[in-house]
C-alpha positions in Angstrom: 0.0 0.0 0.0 3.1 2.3 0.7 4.4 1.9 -2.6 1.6 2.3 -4.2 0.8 5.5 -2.0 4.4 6.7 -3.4 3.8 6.2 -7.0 0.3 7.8 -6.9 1.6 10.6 -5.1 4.7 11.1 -8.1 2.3 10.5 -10.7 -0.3 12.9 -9.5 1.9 16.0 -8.2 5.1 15.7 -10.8 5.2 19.2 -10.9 4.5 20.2 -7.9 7.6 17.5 -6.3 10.0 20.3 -7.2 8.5 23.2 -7.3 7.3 23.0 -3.9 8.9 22.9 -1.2 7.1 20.6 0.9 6.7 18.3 -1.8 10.8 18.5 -1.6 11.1 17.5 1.9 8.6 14.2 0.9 10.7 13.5 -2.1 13.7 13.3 -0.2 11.9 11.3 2.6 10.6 8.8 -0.1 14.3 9.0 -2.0 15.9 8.0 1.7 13.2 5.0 2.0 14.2 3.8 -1.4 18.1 4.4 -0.4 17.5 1.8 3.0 15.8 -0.5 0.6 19.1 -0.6 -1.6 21.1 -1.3 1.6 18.7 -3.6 3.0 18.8 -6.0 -0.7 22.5 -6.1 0.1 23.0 -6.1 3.2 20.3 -8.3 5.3 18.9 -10.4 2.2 20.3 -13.7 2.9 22.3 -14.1 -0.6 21.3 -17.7 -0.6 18.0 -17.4 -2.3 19.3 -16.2 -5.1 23.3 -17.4 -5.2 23.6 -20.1 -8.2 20.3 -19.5 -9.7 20.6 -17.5 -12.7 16.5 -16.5 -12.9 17.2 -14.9 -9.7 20.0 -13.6 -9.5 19.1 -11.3 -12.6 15.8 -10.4 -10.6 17.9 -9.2 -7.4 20.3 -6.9 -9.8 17.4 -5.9 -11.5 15.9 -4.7 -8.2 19.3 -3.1 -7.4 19.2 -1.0 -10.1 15.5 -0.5 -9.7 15.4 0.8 -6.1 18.8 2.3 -6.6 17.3 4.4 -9.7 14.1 5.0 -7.6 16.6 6.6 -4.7 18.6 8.8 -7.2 15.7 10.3 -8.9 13.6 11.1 -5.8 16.5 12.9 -4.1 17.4 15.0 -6.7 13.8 15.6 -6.9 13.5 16.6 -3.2 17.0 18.8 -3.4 16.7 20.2 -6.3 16.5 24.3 -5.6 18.1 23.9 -2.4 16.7 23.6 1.4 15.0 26.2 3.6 14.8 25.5 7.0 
């Protein structure tokens, strides 16, 4: 449901995630969710459910990339124009 909540919430108010800047401040929160998922697929993912299985090994680089892309864009979303505290 979060996930979706995210995407719905990018889809609907593109615009709006840089020129505003409390859209900004939930970019970057969103970009440092998808930056702990990225660690987390590394780092506590046993690497035995996917080791020596080619089908899923490709998936879990895929997802990398994926949440690794998903974490780039959002933060340069959310500090793009600088912060204003």
């Amino acid at each position: 449901v979060t996930l979706a909540l995210f995407g719905v919430m990018t889809w609907r108010f593109a615009a709006e995630m840089i020129a505003n800047e409390a859209c900004r401040w939930l970019a970057a929160g969103i970009g440092l969710f998808w930056m702990l998922r990225t660690v987390l697929q590394v780092a506590y993912y046993s690497s035995s459910h996917w080791r020596g299985q080619r089908g899923r090994t490709i998936i879990h680089i895929a997802l990398l990339v994926i949440y690794g892309g998903f974490a780039t864009i959002y933060l340069m979303a959310g500090f793009h124009g600088g912060w204003r505290l």
